[in-house]
TITIDO-411438 format. One record per residue (C-alpha): residue in three letters; z negated, y, x negated; residue number from 1. Coordinates in steps of 0.5 Angstrom, whole numbers. Example, Ala and Ser with C-alpha at 12.3 -4.5 7.8 and 13.67 -1.06 7.14 Angstrom:
BEGIN
@r = ala&pz = -16&py = -9&px = -25&k = 1
@r = ser&pz = -14&py = -2&px = -27&k = 2
This chain:
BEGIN
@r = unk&pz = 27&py = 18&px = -3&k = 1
@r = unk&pz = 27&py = 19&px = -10&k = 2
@r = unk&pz = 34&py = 21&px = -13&k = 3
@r = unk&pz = 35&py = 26&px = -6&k = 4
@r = unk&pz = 31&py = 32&px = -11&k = 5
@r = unk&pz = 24&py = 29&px = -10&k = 6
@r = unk&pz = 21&py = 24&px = -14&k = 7
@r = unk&pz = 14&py = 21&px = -13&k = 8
@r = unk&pz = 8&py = 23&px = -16&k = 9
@r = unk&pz = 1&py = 21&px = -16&k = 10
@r = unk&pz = -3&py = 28&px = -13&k = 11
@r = unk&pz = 2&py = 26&px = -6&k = 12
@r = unk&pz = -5&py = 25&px = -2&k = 13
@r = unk&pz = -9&py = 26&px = -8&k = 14
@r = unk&pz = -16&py = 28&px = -3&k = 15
@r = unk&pz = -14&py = 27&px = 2&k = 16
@r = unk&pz = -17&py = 19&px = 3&k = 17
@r = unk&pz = -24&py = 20&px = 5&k = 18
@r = unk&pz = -20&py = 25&px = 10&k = 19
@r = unk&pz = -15&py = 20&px = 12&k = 20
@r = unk&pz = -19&py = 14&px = 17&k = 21
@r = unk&pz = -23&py = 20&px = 21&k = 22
@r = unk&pz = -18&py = 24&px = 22&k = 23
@r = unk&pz = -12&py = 20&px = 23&k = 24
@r = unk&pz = -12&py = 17&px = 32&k = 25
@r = unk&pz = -13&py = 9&px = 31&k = 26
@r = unk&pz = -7&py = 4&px = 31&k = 27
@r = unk&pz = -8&py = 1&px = 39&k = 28
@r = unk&pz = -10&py = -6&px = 38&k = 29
@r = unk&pz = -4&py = -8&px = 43&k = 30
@r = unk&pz = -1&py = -7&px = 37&k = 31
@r = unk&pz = -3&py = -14&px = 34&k = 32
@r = unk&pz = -1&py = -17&px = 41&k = 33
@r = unk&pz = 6&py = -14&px = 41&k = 34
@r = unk&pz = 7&py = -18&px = 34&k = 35
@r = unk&pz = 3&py = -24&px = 36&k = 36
@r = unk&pz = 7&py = -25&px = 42&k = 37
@r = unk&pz = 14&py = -23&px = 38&k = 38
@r = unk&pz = 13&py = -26&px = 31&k = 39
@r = unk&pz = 9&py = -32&px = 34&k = 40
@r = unk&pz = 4&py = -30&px = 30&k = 41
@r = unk&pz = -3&py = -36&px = 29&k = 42
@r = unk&pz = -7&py = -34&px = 24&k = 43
@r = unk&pz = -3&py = -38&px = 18&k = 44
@r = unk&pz = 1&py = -35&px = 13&k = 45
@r = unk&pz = 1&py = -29&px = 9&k = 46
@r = unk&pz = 2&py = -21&px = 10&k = 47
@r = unk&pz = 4&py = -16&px = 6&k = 48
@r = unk&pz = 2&py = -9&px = 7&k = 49
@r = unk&pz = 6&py = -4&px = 3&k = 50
@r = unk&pz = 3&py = 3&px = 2&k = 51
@r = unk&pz = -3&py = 1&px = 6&k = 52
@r = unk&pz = -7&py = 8&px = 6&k = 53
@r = unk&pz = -15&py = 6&px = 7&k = 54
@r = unk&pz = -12&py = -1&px = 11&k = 55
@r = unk&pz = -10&py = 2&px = 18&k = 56
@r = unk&pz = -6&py = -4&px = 19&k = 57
@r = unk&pz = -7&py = -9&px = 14&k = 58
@r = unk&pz = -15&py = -9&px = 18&k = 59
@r = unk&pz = -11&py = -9&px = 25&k = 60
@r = unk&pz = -7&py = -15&px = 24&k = 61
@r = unk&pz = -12&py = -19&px = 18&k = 62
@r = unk&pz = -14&py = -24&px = 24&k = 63
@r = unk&pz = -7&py = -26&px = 25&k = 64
@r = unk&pz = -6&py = -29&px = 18&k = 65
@r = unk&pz = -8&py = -33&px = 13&k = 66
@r = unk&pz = -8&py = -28&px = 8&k = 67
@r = unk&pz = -7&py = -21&px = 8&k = 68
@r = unk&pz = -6&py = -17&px = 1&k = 69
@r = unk&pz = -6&py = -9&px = 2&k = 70
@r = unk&pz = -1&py = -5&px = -4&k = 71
@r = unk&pz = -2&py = 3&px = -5&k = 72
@r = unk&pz = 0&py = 8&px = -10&k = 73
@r = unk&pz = -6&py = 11&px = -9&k = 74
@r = unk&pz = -12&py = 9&px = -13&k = 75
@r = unk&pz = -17&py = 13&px = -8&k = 76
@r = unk&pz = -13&py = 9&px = -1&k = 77
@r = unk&pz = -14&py = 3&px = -4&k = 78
@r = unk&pz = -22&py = 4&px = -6&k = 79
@r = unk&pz = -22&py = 6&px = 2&k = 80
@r = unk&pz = -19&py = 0&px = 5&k = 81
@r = unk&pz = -24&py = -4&px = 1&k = 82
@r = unk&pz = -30&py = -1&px = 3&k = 83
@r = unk&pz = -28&py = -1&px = 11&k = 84
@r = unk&pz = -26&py = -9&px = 9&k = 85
@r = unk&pz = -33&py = -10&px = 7&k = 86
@r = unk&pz = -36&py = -6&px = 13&k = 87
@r = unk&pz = -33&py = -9&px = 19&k = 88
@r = unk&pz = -33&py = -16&px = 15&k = 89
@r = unk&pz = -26&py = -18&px = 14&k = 90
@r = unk&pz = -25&py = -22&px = 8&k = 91
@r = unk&pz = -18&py = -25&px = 8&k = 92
@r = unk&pz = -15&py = -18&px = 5&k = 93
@r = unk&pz = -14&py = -17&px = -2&k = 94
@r = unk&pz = -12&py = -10&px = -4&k = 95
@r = unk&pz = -8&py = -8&px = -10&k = 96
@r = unk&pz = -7&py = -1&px = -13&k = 97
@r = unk&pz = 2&py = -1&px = -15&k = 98
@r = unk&pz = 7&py = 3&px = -12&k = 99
@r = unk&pz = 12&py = -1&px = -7&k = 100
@r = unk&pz = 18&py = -1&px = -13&k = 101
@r = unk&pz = 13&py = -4&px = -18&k = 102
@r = unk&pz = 13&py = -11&px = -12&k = 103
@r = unk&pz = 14&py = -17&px = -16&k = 104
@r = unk&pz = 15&py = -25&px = -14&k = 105
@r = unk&pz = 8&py = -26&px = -18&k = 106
@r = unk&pz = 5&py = -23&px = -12&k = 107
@r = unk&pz = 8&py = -29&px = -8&k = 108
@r = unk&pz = 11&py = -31&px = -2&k = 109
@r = unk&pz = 10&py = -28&px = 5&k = 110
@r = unk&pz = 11&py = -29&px = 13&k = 111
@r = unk&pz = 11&py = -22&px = 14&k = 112
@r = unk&pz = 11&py = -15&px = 10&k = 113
@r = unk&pz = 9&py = -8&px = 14&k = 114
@r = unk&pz = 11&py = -1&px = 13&k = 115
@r = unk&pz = 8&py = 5&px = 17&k = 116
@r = unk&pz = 9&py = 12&px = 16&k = 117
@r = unk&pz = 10&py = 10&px = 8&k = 118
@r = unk&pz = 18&py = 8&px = 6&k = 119
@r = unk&pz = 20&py = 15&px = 7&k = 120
@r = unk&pz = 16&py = 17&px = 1&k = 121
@r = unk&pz = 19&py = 10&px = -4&k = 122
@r = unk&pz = 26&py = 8&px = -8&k = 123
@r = unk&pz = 27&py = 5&px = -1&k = 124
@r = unk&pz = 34&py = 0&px = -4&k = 125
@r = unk&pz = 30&py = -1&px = -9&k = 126
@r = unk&pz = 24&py = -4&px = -5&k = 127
@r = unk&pz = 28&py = -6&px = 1&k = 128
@r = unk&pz = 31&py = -11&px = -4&k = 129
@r = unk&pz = 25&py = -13&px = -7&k = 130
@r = unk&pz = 21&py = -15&px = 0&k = 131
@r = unk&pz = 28&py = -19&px = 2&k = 132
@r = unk&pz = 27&py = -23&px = -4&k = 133
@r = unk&pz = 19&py = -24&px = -3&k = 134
@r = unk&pz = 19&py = -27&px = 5&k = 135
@r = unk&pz = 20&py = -32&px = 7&k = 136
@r = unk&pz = 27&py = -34&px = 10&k = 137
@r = unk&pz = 26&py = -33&px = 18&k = 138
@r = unk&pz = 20&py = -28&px = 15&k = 139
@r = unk&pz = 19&py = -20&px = 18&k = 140
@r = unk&pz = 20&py = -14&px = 16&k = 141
@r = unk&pz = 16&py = -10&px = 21&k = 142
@r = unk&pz = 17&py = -3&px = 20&k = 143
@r = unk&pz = 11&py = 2&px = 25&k = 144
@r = unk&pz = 15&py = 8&px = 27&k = 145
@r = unk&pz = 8&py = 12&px = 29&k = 146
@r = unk&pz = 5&py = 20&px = 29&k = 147
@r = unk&pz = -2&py = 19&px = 28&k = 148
@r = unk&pz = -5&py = 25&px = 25&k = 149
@r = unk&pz = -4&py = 28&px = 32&k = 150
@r = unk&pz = -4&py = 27&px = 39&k = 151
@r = unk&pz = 2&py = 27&px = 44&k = 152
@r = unk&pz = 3&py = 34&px = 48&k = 153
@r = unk&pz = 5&py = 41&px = 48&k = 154
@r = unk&pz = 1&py = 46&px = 51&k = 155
@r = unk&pz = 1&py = 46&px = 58&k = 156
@r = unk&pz = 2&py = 38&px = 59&k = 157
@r = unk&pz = -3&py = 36&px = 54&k = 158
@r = unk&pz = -11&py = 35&px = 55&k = 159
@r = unk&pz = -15&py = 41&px = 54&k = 160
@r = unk&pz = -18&py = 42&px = 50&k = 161
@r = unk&pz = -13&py = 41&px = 45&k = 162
@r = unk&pz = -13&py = 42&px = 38&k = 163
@r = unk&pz = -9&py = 48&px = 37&k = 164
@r = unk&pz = -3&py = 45&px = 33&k = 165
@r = unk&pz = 1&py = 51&px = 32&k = 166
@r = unk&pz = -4&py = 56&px = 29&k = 167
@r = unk&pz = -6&py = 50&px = 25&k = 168
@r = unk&pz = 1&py = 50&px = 22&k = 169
@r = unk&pz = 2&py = 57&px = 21&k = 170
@r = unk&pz = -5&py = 57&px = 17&k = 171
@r = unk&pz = -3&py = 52&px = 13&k = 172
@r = unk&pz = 4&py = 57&px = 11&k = 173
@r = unk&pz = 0&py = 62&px = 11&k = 174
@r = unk&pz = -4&py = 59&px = 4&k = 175
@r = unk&pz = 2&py = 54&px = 1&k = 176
@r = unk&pz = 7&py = 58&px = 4&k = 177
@r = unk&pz = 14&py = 56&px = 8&k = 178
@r = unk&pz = 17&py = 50&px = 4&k = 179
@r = unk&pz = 14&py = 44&px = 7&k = 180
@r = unk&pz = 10&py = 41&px = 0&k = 181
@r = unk&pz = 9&py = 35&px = -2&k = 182
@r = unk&pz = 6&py = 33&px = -9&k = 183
@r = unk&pz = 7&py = 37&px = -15&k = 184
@r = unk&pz = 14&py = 38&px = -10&k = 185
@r = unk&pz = 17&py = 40&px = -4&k = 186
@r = unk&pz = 21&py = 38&px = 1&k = 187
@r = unk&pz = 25&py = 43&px = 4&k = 188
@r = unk&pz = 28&py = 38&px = 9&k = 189
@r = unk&pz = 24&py = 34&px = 10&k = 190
@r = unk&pz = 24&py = 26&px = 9&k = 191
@r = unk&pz = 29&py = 23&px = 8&k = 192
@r = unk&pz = 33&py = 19&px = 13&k = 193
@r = unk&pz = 38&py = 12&px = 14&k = 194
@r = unk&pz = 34&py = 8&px = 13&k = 195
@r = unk&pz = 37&py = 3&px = 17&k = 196
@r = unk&pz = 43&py = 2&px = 13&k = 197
@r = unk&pz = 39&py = 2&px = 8&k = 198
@r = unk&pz = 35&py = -4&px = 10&k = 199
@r = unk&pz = 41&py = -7&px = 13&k = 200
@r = unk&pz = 44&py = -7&px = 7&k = 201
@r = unk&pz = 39&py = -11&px = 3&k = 202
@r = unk&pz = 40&py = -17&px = 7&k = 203
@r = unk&pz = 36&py = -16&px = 14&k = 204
@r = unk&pz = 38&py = -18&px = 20&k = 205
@r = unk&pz = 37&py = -13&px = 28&k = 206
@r = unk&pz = 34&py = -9&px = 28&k = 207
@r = unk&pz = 30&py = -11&px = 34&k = 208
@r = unk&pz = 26&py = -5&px = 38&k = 209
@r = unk&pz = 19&py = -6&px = 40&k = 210
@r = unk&pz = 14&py = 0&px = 44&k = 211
@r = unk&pz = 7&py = 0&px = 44&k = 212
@r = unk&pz = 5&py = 5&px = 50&k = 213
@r = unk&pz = 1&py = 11&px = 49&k = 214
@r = unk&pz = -3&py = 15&px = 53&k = 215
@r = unk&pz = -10&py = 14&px = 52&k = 216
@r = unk&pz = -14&py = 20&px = 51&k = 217
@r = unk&pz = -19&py = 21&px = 45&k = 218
@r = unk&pz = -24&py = 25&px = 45&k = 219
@r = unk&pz = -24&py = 29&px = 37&k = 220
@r = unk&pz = -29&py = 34&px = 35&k = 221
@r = unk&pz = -28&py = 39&px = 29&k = 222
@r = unk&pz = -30&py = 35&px = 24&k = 223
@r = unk&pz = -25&py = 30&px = 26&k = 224
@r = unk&pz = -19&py = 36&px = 27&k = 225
@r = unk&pz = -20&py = 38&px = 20&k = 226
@r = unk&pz = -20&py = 31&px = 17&k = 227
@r = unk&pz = -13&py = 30&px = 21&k = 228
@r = unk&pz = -11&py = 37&px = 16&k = 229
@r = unk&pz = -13&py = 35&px = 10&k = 230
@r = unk&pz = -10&py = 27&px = 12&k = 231
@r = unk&pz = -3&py = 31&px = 11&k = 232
@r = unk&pz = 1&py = 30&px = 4&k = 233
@r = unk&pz = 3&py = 37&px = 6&k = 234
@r = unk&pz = -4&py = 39&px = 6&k = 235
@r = unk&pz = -8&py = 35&px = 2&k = 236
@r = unk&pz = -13&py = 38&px = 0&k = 237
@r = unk&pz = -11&py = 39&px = -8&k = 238
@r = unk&pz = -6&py = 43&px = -5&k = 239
@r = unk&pz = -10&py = 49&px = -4&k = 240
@r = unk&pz = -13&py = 50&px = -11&k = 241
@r = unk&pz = -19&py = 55&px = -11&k = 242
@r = unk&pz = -18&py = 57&px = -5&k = 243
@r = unk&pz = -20&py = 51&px = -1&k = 244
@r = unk&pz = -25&py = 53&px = 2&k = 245
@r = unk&pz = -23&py = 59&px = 5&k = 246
@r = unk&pz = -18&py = 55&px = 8&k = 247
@r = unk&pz = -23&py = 51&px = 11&k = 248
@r = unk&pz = -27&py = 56&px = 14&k = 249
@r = unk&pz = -21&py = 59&px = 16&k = 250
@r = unk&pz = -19&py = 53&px = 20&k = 251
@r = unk&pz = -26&py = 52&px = 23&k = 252
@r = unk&pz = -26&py = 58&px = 25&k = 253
@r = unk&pz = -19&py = 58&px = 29&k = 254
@r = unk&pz = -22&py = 51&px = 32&k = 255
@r = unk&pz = -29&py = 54&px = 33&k = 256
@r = unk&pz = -25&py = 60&px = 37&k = 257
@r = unk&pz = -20&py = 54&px = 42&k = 258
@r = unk&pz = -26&py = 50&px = 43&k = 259
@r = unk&pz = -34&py = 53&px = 42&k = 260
@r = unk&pz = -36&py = 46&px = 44&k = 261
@r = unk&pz = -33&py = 43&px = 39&k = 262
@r = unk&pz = -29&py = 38&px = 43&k = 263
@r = unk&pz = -22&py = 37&px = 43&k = 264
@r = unk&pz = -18&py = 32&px = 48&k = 265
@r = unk&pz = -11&py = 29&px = 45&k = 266
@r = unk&pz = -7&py = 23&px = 47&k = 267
@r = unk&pz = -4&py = 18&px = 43&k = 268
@r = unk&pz = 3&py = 17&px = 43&k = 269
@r = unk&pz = 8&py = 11&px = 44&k = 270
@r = unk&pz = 9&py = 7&px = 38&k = 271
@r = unk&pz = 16&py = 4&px = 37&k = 272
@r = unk&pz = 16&py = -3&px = 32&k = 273
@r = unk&pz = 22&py = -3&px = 29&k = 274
@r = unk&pz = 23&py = -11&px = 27&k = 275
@r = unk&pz = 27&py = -14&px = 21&k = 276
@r = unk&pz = 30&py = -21&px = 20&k = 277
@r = unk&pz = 30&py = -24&px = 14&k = 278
């Protein structure tokens, strides 16, 4: 995305780690079936996961490779990442801090790189190149196209109590103001599109389209809406300065105001995999 009038910087989630795990809804575990089953995947080979977070899929697809190694920017994710990996037991995922355009053969070869949620923030013909040179011919990139920090479902047709999402949104503009940030920048038009010529333009072959069904209604409580705001690059928490916590009250009593109980509904939304040959 850099060269479009935005340019990374090391505050896009500054904070927003320890929020990140509880607030974002889970990957389903028919995830890992569908690329096990498309990829022919057997617990052999090796996974990179590029802009890992705290490890949402490197941890979700560990089991199905040899070696998984899990690659952020942010220093905060990747102390994340490892702390799940020690507490759930996995011990094949090693987990480095490095910006995806900083990716090299020193890392080696892989069977499969994964993406989700984090290409649109890179130089994305920069990594796409780099990732073609690392997997192995007939390797994947497997490219996770999901909303997690919110459920599917608009009022009316969406399970209730649902997290007031619309007056979250006008709380966040009211504090930061209308122009969507991200870190010390903003993005008055949104990430950046064409990736798929992008990548096709690397070298890849497809696309193949997989999807994931959605639908499982998760119970959320106010502490876990509240850790789905400050999960956003475009409410991290460094954006509010001095006043986040008047943000934070603010919010818990618009969430308090929607559901006294402090008990919300939200259903999880349909995955699309989006899968790339080399």
């Amino acid at each position: 995305m850099e060269g479009d009038g935005w340019e990374w910087d090391e505050t896009l989630y500054a904070g927003s780690a320890a929020y990140y795990s509880r607030g974002r809804l889970p990957y389903p575990a028919e995830l890992a079936a569908v690329l096990r089953e498309e990829l022919g995947l057997d617990g052999t080979g090796r996974l990179l996961d590029v802009g890992c977070g705290p490890g949402s899929i490197a941890l979700l697809l560990a089991p199905l490779f040899d070696q998984v190694v899990a690659v952020d920017a942010d220093g905060e994710m990747v102390a994340e990442g490892r702390r799940e990996a020690t507490r759930r037991g996995v011990r094949n995922v090693s987990w480095i801090r490095m910006r995806a355009e900083d990716l090299g053969a020193d890392l080696g070869r892989f069977r499969a790189a994964t993406l989700a949620q984090s290409f649109h923030w890179m130089d994305r013909a920069r990594v796409a190149s780099t990732l073609f040179a690392m997997l192995e011919p007939g390797g994947s990139w497997v490219h996770v196209h999901a909303t997690t920090h919110q459920g599917a479902g608009k009022r009316g047709d969406a399970p209730e109590p649902r997290p007031p999402r619309e007056e979250i949104a006008s709380l966040i503009r009211a504090y930061l103001g209308p122009v969507r940030r991200a870190g010390r920048g903003t993005l008055p038009t949104g990430t950046a599109t064409g990736e798929a010529e992008l990548i096709a333009a690397a070298g890849f072959a497809g696309p193949r389209r997989l999807e994931v069904e959605g639908g499982r209604v998760l119970e959320r409580s106010q502490d876990d809406v509240v850790a789905s705001v400050f999960s956003l690059s475009s409410a991290a928490p460094h954006l509010f300065r001095e006043r986040l916590g008047d943000f934070e009250a603010e919010l818990r009593t618009l969430l308090e105001r929607a559901s006294p109980s402090g008990r919300f509904l939200e259903r999880t939304r349909e995955i699309e995999v989006v899968v790339w040959t080399r």
